[in-house]
C-alpha positions as CSV (number, residue, x, y, z in Angstrom):
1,X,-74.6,6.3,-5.4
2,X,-73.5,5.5,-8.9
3,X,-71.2,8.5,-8.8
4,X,-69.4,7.5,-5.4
5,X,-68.4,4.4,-6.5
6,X,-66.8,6.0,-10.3
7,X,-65.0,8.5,-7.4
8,X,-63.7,5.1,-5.2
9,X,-62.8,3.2,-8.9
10,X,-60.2,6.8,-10.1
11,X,-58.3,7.2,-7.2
12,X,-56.0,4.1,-7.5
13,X,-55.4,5.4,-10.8
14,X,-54.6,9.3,-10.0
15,X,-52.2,7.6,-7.2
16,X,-50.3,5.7,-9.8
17,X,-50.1,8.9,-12.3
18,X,-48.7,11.2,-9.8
19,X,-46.3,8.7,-8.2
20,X,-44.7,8.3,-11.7
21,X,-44.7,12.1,-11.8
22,X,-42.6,12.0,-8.6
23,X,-40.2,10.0,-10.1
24,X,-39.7,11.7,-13.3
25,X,-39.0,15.1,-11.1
26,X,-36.4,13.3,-9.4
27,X,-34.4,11.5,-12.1
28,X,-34.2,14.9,-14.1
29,X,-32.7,16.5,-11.1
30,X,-29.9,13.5,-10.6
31,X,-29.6,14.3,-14.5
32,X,-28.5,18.2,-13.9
33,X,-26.2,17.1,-11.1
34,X,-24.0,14.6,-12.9
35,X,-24.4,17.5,-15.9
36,X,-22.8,20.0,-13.9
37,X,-19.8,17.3,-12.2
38,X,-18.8,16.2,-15.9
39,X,-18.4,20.4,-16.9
40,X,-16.8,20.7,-13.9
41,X,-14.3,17.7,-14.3
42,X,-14.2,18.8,-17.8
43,X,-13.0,22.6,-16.6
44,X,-10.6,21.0,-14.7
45,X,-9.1,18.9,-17.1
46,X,-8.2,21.4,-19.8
47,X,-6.6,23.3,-16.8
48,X,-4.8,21.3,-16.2
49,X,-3.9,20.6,-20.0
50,X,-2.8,24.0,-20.0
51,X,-0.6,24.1,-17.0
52,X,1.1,21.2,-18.9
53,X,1.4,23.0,-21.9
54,X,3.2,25.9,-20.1
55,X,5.7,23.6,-17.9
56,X,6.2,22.0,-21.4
57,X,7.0,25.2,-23.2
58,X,9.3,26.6,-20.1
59,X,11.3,23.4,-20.2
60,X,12.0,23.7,-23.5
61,X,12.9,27.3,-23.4
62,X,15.4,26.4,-20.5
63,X,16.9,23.7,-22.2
64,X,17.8,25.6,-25.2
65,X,19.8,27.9,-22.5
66,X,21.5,25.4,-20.9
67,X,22.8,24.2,-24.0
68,X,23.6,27.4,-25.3
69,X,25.2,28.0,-22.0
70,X,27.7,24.8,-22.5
71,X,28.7,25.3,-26.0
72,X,29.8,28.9,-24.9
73,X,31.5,27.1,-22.0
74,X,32.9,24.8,-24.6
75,X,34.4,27.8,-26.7
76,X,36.0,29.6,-23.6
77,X,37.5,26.6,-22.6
78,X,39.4,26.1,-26.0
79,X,40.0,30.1,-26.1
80,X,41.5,29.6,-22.6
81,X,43.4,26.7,-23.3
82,X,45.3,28.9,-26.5
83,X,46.1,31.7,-23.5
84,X,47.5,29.1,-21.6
85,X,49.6,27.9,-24.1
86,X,50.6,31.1,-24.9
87,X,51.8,32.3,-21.6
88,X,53.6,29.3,-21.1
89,X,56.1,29.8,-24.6
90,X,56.1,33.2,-22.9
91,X,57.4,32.2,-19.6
92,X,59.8,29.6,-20.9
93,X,61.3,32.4,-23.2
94,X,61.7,34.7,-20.2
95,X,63.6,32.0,-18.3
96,X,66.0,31.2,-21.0
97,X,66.6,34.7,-20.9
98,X,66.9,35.5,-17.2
99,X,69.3,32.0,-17.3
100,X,71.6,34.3,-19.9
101,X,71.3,37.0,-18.0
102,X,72.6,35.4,-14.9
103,X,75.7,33.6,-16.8
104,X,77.1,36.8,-18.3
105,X,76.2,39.5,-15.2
106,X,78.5,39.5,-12.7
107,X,76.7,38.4,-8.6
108,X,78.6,41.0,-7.0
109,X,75.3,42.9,-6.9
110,X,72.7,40.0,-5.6
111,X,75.4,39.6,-2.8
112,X,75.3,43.4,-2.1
113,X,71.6,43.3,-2.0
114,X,71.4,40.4,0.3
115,X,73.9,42.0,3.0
116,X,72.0,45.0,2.5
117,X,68.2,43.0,3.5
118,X,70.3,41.4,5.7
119,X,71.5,44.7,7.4
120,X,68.3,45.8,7.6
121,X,66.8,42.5,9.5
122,X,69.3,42.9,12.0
123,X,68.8,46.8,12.5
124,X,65.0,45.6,12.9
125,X,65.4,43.1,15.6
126,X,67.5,45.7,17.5
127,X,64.9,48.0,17.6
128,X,62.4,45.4,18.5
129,X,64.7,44.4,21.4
130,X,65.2,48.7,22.8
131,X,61.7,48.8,22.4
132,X,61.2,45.5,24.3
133,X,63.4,46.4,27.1
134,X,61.7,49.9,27.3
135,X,58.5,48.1,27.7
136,X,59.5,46.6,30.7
137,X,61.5,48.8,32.1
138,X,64.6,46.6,32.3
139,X,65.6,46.7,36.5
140,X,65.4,43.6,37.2
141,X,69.4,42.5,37.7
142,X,68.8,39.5,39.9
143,X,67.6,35.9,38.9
144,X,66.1,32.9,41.3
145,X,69.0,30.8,42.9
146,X,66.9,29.1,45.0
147,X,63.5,28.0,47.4
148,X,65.0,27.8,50.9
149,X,62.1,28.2,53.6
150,X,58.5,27.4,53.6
151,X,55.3,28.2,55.6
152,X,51.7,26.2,55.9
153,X,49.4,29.6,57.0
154,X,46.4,27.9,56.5
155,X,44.6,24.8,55.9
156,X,41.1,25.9,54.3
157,X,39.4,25.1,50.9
158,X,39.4,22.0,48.4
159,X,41.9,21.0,46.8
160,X,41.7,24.2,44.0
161,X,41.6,27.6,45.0
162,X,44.4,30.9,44.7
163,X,45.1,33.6,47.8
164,X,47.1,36.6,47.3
165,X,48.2,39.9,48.3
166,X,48.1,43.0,45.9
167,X,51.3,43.9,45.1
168,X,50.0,47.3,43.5
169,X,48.7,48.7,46.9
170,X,50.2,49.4,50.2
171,X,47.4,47.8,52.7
172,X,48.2,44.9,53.9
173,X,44.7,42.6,53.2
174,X,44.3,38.9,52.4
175,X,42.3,37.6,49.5
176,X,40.8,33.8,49.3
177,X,39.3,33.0,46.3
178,X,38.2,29.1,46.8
179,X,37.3,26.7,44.0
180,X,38.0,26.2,40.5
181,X,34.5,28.0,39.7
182,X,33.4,30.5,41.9
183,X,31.6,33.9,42.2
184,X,32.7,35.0,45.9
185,X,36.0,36.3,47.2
186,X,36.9,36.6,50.6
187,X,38.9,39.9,51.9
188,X,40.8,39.9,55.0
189,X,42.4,42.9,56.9
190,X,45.5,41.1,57.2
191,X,47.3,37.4,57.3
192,X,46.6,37.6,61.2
193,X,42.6,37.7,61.0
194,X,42.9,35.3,57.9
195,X,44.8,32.9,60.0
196,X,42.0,32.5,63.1
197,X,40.1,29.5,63.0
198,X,36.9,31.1,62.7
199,X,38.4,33.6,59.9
200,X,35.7,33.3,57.4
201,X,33.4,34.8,60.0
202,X,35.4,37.8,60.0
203,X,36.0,37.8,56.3
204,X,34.6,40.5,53.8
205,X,32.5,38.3,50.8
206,X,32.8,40.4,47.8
207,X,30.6,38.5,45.4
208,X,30.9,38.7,41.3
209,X,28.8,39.5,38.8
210,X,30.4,36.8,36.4
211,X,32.1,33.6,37.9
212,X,35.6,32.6,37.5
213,X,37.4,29.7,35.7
214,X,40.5,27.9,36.9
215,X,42.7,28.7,39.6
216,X,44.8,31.7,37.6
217,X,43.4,34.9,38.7
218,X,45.4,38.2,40.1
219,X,44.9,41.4,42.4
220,X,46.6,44.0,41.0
221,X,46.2,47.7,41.7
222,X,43.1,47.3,43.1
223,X,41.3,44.9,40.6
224,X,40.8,41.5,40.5
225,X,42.1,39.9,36.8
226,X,40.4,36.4,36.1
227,X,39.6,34.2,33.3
228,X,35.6,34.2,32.6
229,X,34.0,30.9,33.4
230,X,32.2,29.4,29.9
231,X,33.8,31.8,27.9
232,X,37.0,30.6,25.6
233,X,39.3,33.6,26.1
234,X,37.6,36.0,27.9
235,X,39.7,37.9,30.6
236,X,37.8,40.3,33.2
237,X,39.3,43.4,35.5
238,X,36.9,43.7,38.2
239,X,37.0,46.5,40.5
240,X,36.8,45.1,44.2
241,X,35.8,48.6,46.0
242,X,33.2,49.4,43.7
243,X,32.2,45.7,43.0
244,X,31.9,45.9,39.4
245,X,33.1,45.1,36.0
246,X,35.9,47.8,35.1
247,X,36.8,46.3,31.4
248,X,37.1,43.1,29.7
249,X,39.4,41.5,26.9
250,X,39.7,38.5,25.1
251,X,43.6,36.8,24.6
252,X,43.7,35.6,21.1
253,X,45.4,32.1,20.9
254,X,43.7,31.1,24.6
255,X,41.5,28.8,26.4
256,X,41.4,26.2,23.9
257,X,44.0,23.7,25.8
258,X,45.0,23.8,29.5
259,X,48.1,25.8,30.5
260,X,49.3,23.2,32.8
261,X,48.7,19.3,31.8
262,X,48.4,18.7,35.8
263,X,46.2,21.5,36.4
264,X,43.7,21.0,33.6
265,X,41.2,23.4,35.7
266,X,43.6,26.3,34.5
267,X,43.2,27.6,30.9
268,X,44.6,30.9,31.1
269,X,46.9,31.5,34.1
270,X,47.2,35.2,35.4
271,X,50.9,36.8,36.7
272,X,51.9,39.7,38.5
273,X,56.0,40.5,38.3
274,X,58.1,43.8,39.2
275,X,56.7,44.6,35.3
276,X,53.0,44.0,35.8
277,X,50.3,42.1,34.4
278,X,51.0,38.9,32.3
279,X,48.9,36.1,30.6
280,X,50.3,32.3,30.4
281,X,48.4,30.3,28.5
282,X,48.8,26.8,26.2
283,X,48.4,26.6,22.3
284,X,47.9,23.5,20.3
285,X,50.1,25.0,17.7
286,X,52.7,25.8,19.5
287,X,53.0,21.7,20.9
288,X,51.7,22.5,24.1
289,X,54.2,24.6,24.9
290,X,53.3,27.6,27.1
291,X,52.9,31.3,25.3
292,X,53.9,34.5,27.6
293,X,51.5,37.3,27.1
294,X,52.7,41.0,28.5
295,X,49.1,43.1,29.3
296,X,48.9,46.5,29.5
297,X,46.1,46.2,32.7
298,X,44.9,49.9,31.8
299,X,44.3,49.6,28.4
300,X,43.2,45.6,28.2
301,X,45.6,45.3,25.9
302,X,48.5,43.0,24.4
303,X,51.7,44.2,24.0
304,X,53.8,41.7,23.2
305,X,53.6,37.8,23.2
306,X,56.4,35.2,23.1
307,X,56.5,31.9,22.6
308,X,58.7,30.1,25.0
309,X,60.2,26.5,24.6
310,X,58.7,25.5,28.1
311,X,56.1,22.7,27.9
312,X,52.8,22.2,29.5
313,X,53.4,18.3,29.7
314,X,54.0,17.6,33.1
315,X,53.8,21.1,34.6
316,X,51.3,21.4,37.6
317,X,51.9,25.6,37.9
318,X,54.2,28.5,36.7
319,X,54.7,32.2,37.8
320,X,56.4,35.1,36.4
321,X,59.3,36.7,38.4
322,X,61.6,39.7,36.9
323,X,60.6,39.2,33.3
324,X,61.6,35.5,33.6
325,X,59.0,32.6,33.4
326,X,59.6,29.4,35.9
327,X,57.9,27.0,35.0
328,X,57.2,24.4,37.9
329,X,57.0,20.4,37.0
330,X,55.3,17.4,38.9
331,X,54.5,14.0,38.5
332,X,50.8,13.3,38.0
333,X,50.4,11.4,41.8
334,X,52.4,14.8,43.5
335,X,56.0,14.3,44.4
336,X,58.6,16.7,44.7
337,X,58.1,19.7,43.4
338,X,60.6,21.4,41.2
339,X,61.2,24.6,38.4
340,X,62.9,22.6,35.8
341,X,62.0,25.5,33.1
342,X,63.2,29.0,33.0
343,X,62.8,31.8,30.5
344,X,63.8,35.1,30.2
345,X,61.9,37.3,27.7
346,X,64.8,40.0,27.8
347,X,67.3,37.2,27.0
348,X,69.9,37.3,29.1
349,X,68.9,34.1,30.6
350,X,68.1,30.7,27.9
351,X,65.7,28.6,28.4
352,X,67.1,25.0,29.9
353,X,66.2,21.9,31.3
354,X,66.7,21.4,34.7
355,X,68.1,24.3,36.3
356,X,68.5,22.6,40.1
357,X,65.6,24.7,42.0
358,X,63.3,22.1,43.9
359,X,60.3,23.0,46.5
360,X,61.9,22.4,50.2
361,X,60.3,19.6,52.6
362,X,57.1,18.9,50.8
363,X,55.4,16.5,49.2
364,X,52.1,17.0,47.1
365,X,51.2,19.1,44.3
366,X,50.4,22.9,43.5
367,X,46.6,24.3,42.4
368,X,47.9,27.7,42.1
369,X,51.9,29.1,42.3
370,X,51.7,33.2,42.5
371,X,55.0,35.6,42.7
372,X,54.9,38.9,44.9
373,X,57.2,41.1,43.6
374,X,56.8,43.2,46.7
375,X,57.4,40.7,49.5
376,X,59.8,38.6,46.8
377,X,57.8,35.6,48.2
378,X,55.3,33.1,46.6
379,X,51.6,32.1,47.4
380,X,50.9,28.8,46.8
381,X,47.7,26.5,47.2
382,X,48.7,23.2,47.3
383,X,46.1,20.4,48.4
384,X,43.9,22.7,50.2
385,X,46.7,24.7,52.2
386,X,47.5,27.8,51.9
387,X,52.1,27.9,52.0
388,X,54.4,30.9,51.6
389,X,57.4,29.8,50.5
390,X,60.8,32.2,50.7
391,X,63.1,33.3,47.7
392,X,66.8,33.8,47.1
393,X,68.1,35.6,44.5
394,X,71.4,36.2,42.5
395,X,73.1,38.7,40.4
396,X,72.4,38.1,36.8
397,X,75.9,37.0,35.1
């Protein structure tokens, strides 16, 4: 009995002994932990103390180069200076003694020289010229006197669009090609079936891989010659029986203005003449006035460009007839229209102001004005019609 209650008396006190015990175990571990976060910290820092060191010793290293680097620049620039100096006694010598030289020698042979560069200029442009003229195979001896008849075929399309004939092929077939940008041109077995009122039933739809631009494209020969829509400069020969892209070429200069200030749908405008294939286009350098561009259509090539003194301001349309560009004018509402510029690349023609040729009986303005060499007629758009008009020619003088 005695013993039980010794037994109930300890137990309080073993409770309190191994509660403290408890606690010691835990304080030591909280001790190791912040232990091991100050060697860590401590690790850290001289790292970093070391990394400062380095970006310290670098810096200095670099700034003794740079400043090694600008005394040297210093010393070239003086050494530099000296040569300078130098060549200039030198060259102020040499012109006191060219100035001798030139008092006491007689000119007679910087005038002989002169002629003789002179000479040579002129033997130059002559050659230029023959090879010019052999170019375009100069027979053309007749020049435009006048626009005396007219004829509506059609009325068909907005107010942009271009229809032609090929001049290159013998067949007789109608081409409509509607819009300022488009991918579809219409074929027609003749200017019968394309006059019907239901004639684009009976049309042939030859649709393009790449879309046009402006209202300046050509058949020649079999292919149709366009400006590529999105693209600055970009001219495409399109094969219409095969219906595919035959070549391409870009026209340096191009595309950046319109050719025509009243046709500003028109970058690059196309031409077909008794020569061939030509480009008329606009160039802010040359003051808006229009630049001719003679193609070679089987190579895609330039072969000769001139700059004519005909200006875009004002025009509306222009087309290409015996190696002479007529350039036809407007006023921005459409009046009369009327060829008030004329240019003959060969030369025997100037270009003038107003030479007297006016569009007969109409009132309006022109999308698209195309020469036929063939036929020695011109197809015209003008506010959705579709007009032939009639030449007359003269003699050239």
């Amino acid at each position: 009995m005695v013993a039980l209650q010794v037994q109930i008396l300890l137990i309080p006190s073993l409770m309190s002994i191994m509660g403290g015990a408890q606690y010691l175990m835990q304080d030591a571990a909280l001790l190791r932990y912040i232990d091991q976060r100050f060697l860590s910290l401590e690790k850290r820092l001289e790292k970093c103390n070391q990394d400062v060191q380095e970006y310290v010793g670098e810096f200095r290293e670099f700034s003794r180069m740079v400043l090694s680097r600008l005394a040297g620049l210093s010393t070239d620039k003086a050494e530099l200076k000296r040569e300078a100096e130098n060549l200039l006694s030198r060259l102020e010598h040499a012109q006191r003694d060219i100035e001798y030289l030139g008092s006491v020698t007689d000119s007679n042979a910087c005038v002989e020289v002169h002629e003789n560069l002179l000479e040579e200029r002129l033997l130059e442009e002559a050659e230029e010229k023959k090879r010019i003229k052999v170019m375009l195979n100069a027979s053309c001896d007749h020049v435009l006197s006048g626009i005396r008849s007219l004829k509506v075929v059609k009325r068909t399309g907005g107010k942009h669009g271009s229809w032609m004939k090929d001049p290159g092929k013998k067949h007789a077939k109608i081409y409509l090609l509607s819009g300022s940008v488009n991918n579809v041109i219409l074929e027609f077995a003749n200017i019968m079936t394309f006059m019907e009122n239901n004639q684009t039933l009976k049309a042939r739809r030859v649709p393009l891989p790449l879309p046009w631009e402006g209202t300046g494209q050509v058949i020649y020969q079999g292919f149709l010659f366009y400006h590529r829509y999105g693209s600055l400069n970009e001219i495409v020969k399109f094969n219409i029986q095969r219906r595919n892209v035959a070549d391409q070429m870009l026209l340096p200069g191009a595309g950046r203005i319109p050719a025509y200030q009243l046709s500003p749908q028109t970058k690059i405008d196309l031409a077909v003449d008794e020569q061939g294939l030509w480009a008329l286009h606009a160039e802010p350098e040359s003051e808006g006035n229009i630049v001719l561009t003679k193609i070679n259509p089987a190579a895609m090539a330039v072969e000769h460009s001139w700059d004519t003194p005909c200006s875009s301001k004002g025009a509306e349309a222009a087309f290409m007839a015996c190696n002479a560009l007529h350039v036809v004018y407007n006023s921005p509402s459409g009046g009369s229209s009327r060829i008030q510029c004329v240019y003959d690349v060969l030369g025997a023609l100037n270009a003038h102001i107003n030479p007297g040729v006016h569009f007969p009986r109409r009132q309006g303005s022109h999308s698209t004005v195309h020469y036929n060499p063939k036929e020695k007629q011109l197809f015209a758009w003008g506010d959705g019609s579709q007009i032939l008009y009639k030449l007359h020619t003269k003699q050239k003088v």
